[in-house]
N, C-alpha and C positions, 0 to 999 in steps of 0.2 A: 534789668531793662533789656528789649529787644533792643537790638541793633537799628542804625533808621540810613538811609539814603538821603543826597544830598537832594532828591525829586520828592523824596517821601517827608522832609520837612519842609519844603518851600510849599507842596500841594494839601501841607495842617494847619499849616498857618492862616487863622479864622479873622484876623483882626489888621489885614495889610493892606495898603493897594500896590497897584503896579509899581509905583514908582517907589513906594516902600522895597517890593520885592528884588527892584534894580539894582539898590544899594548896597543892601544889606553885606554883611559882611558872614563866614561861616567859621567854625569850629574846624581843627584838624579832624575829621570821624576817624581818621586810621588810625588815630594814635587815644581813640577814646576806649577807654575800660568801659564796657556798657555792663558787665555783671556787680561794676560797685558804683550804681547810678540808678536811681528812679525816673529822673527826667533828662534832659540834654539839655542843660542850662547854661548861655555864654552872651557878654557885653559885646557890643560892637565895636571892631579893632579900628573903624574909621568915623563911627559914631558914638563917643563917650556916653551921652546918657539913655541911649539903646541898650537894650539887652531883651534877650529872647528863653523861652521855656516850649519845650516839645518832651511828651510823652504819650504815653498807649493809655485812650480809652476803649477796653475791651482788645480787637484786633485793629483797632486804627488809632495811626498819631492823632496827634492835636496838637498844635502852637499857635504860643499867644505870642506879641510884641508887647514888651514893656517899657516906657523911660523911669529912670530913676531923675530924684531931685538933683536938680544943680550942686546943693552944695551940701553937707553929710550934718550929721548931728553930733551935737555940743558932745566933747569929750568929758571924762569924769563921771561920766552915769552910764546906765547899761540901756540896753534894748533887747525887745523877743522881737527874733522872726514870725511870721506867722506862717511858714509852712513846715519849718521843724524844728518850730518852740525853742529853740537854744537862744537861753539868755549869752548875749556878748556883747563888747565895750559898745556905746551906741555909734560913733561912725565906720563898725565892721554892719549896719543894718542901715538899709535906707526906705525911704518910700519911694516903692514905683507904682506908675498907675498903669494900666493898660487900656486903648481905647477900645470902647465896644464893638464889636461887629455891626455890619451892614446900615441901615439908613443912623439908629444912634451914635454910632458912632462918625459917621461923615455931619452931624450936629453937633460933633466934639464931647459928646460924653463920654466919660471913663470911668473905672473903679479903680481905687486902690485899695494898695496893703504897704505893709511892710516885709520886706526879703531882705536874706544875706546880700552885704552890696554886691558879692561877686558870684552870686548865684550857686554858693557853694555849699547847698543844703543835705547834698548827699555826702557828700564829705562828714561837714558837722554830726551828722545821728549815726555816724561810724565809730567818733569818739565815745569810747568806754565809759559807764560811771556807775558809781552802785547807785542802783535805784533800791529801794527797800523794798521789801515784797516779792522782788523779780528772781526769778529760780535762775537763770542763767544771763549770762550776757548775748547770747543769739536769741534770746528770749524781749530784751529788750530791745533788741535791732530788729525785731520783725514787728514788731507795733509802733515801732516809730516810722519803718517801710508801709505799711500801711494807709499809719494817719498821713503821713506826703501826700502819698498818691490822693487821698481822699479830699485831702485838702486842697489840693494841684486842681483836680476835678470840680471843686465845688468852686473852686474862683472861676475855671473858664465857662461855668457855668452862667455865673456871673455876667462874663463880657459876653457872651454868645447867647443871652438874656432868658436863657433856660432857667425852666424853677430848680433851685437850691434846694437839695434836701439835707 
C-alpha cells in the first residue's frame, strides 16, 4: 500500500460529517508498515465501536467509517470475515455496518458486513497455509492481496451507492 497523510485520509473519507471528522481518533502512520498492508485499518481509541478502512482506488484514497456491534459473537463456533475469508473463532469477527454517503445516509441507511474485529485483515492473509493447487506461497499472498482490495472496493461501492460489479 502507498503510504497516506493524515490530510489524505481525513479528505477519503466518503461517509462522515463534520463532527464525525472532529472526533475521530487516528492511527500512529509513522510507525505503520505500509508495504505489509492493503488498507489502513484502525478502531477508534476514544470511540469503541468506531473503526475506520482507507485505501487506494486507483491514484486516490478512499475511507469509509465503520461501527462494529456492541457486543461480539457467541464463542465456540467460528466465523469468515468477508474481506479476507479467514475462517476464525467467531468473537475475533464482528459485524460492522458503515453509513452510506451523502442524503442515504443522513436517512440512516447503512450496509453491512462482517470484518476482522480488529481490522486486521492484512495481517490474517499473511498467515502461510498449504492451499492445494498453489505453486508457491507468494503465489497465494497475491490473490488473496488482490481479492481484499477487490473486495474493500466493491463494499465502498456499496456505501457510495455506485454499481457493484
Amino acid at each position: 500500500m502507498k503510504p497516506l497523510t493524515r490530510d489524505q485520509i481525513v479528505g477519503s473519507l466518503v461517509n462522515m460529517s463534520e463532527a464525525d471528522l472532529r472526533v475521530m481518533s487516528f492511527p500512529g502512520l509513522h510507525e505503520t508498515l505500509w508495504d505489509e498492508r492493503e488498507f489502513l485499518g484502525w478502531r477508534d481509541a476514544h470511540h469503541p465501536t468506531k473503526g475506520y478502512l482507507v485505501f487506494w482506488v486507483g491514484d486516490r484514497p478512499r475511507g469509509l467509517m465503520v461501527r462494529s456491534a456492541e457486543s461480539s459473537m457467541p464463542a465456540g463456533r467460528s466465523a469468515l470475515c468477508a474481506l479476507c475469508h479467514t475462517q476464525q473463532p467467531a468473537p475475533q469477527v464482528s459485524l460492522f455496518v458503515a453509513p452510506k454517503a451523502g442524503e442515504e445516509g443522513a436517512r440512516g441507511n447503512t450496509v453491512g458486513t462482517y470484518l476482522c474485529a480488529d481490522l486486521s485483515c492484512s495481517a490474517m492473509i499473511r498467515m502461510v497455509v498449504d492451499v492445494p493447487g498453489a505453486k508457491s506461497a507468494e503465489d497465494v499472498f497475491a490473490a488473496r492481496s488482490d481479492n481484499i482490495r477487490q473486495r474493500l472496493e466493491n463494499f465502498s461501492r456499496r456505501v457510495i451507492a455506485e454499481n457493484a460489479a
